[in-house]
Structures are given as C-alpha cells and as structure tokens.
N, C-alpha and C positions, 0 to 999 in steps of 0.2 A: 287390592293393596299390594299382593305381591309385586305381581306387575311393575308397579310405580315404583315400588322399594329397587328391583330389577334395573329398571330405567337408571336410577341415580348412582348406582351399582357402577354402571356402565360408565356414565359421566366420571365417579372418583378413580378406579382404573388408566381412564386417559390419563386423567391429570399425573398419576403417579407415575405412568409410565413415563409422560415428558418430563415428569422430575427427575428421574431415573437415568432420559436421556440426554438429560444437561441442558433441558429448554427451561426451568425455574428449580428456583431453590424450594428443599423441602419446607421452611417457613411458607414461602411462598402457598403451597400447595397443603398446609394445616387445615386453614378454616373449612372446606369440601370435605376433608378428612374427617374432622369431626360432625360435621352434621350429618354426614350418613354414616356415622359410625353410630352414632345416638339413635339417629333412627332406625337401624339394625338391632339394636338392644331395647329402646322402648318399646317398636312394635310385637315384638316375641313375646316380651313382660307383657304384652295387653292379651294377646292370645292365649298363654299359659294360663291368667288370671281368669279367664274368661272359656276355656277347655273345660269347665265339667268334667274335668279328669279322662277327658279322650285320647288316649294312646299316640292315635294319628297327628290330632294337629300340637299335639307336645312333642312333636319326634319331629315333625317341619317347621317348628318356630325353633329346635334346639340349631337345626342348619342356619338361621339367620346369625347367631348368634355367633358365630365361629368369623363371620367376616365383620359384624359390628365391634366386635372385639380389636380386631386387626387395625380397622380404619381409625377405632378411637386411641390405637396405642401409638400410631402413625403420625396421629397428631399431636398429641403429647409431647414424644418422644422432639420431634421438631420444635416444640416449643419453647423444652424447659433442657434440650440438647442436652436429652439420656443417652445414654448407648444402644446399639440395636440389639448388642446381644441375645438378649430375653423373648424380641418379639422375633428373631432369629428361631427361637428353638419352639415357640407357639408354631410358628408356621408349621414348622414340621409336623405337629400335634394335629393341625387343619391339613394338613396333605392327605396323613393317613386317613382321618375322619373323612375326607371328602370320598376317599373308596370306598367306603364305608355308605355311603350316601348314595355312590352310584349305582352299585349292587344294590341296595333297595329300588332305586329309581327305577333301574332294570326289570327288577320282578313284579315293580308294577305295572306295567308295560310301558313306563316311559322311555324310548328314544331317543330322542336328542339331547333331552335334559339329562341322562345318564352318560352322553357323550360331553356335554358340559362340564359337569362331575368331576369327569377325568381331566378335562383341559384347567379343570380350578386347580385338581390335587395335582398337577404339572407346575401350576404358577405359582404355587403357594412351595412345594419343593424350592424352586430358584430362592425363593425369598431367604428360604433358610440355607440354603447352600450361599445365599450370596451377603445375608445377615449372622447368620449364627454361625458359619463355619469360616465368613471374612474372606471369601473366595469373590474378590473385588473384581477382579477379570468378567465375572459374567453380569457385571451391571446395566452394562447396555443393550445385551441379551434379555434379560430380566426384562428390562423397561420397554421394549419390545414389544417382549410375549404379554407384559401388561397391559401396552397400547392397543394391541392386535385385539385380544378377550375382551380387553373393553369393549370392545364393535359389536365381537361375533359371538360374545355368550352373555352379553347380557343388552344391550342398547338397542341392537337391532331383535334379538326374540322377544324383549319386553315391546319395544312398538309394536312389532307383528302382534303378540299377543290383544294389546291393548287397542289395536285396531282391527280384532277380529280376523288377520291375517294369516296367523300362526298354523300350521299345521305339522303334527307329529307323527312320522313315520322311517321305519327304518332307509329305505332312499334316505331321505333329506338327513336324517342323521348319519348315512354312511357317505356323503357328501360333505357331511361337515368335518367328521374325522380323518377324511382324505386329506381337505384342502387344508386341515390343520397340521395334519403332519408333515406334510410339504412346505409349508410354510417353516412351523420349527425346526426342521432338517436345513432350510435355506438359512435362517436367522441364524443358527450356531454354526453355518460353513463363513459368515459372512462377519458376526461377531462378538462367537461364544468360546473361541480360540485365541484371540488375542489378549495378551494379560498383561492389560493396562490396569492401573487402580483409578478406582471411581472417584469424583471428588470426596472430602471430608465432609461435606454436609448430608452425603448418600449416605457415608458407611454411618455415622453417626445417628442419623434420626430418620431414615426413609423405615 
C-alpha cells in the first residue's frame, strides 16, 4: 500500500510542478490534489486505528500525514481561492519534520529513502520560501524541483519497488544525492535568480 500511495505521490508532484511552471492553472491541477491528499490521511487513520498501539507503524503513518495534509490544502486553497499564506508556514513545519524523518530513516539502515527525506525537506522549504514568505521569484524553481521529485523520489522508486526492482544501498543513494544536487545547483543558476512574480493564481492557491 505504501508503494501505491508512493506511486500517486509521484503523479501529484508533476502536476503541481507544471502548475507551478505555467503549463495549467491551479484550479486545473485541484482534483489530483485532493484525491491523494485524501488518501494520505485515510490510509494513516486506517493504520493508526488498526496499530495495536505499535510505536513503529504510528510513527510511519504520522509521515504520510504531513504530505496528505499538503495536497488536501492545495486543493482547497485552489478552489475556494484562499491565500497561500498558511499552507506557506505548514510547509515549513514539514521541512523540519521531514529531517526529522531522515535521521530516523538513517538509523535504520535506510539509504536512499533517507536521501529522499532530504530532497522532500528541500521541496517543502521552497514551498514556504515561495508561499509563506511570497518570495515569487522562485516559482519556477519550485516547480522544477517539484517536477524533477516527482520522477526521482517517488514515481520511479515506488515502480521499482512495486516491481520488485528496488534496491537499497548506499551506492545507489550516494548517486542519487549527487545527481540531485547537480541538478538543483543547475535549476537555481538557470531559474532561482531571476525575480519575476509568478502568476496570481500560484501566489494565491498553489
């Protein structure tokens, strides 16, 4: 079920990011938004309810919940054209949490997925630099780094996963933290410096 959750992950991501990047309006890009933001918060509430009070799997359904939150406010926000402000300063809330995620991730010997971690608590910063502090300049940035993660930290290790592909090892995770940071170091020389303002339908409801 991860997995799958992972998978759809992956798909809302893009879309946000071409929202982001001026290829649809955030109305546009609502309905995705909420249906995997729904089922970011249903399936945790199934797990919790169903945890026999196990530590573990209530501490990995609290991490779904940080992004089902996101996607359901995403949508919302697009709909009834709130301000971003609010889900501007959450972000921030899920940046730190997501360090917080990784460093566990890490001590349990997970690799990549701790490298993930970091690339979420990276995307979810922009969000809030780009929502809650109104630092419009880095929206096509943002959208980007969201299109890009959509591939690489979740669409493509949930197929491998789900295909029995997946393998965990620092290699493959010190390859991923390479080619990512090369990549964001190209993205902000190319267009996290120019400070254009995003359309009004970004600042407002993405």
């Amino acid at each position: 079920m991860a997995d799958l959750g992972l998978f759809y992950v992956g798909a809302v991501l893009i879309i946000n990011g071409l929202m982001l990047l001026g290829a649809m309006t955030a109305r546009a890009a609502a309905p995705l938004n909420l249906f995997v933001g729904a089922m970011q918060v249903v399936t945790p509430t199934f797990l919790v309810m169903t945890a026999d009070g196990d530590p573990e799997v209530i501490f990995a359904a609290s991490g779904l919940y940080l992004f089902g939150f996101t996607y359901l406010w995403v949508g919302i926000n697009a709909l009834a054209d709130l301000p971003a402000t609010g889900l501007g300063w959450f972000s921030l809330f899920v940046a730190v949490a997501a360090i917080g995620f990784a460093e566990r991730t890490w001590a349990a010997g997970g690799r990549v997925f701790t490298v993930i971690w970091v690339l979420w608590a990276l995307l979810w910063l922009l969000f809030f630099l780009l929502l809650g502090l109104g630092r419009d300049h880095l929206a096509r940035l943002t959208g980007a780094v969201a299109l890009g993660e959509g591939i690489a930290t979740a669409a493509v290790p949930a197929w491998l996963s789900l295909t029995g592909s997946f393998v965990d090892s620092e290699i493959a995770a010190l390859i991923l933290a390479a080619t990512s940071a090369v990549a964001v170091i190209v993205l902000y020389l190319r267009l996290g410096r120019t400070r254009r303002a995003a359309p009004a339908d970004v600042r407002a409801t993405s």
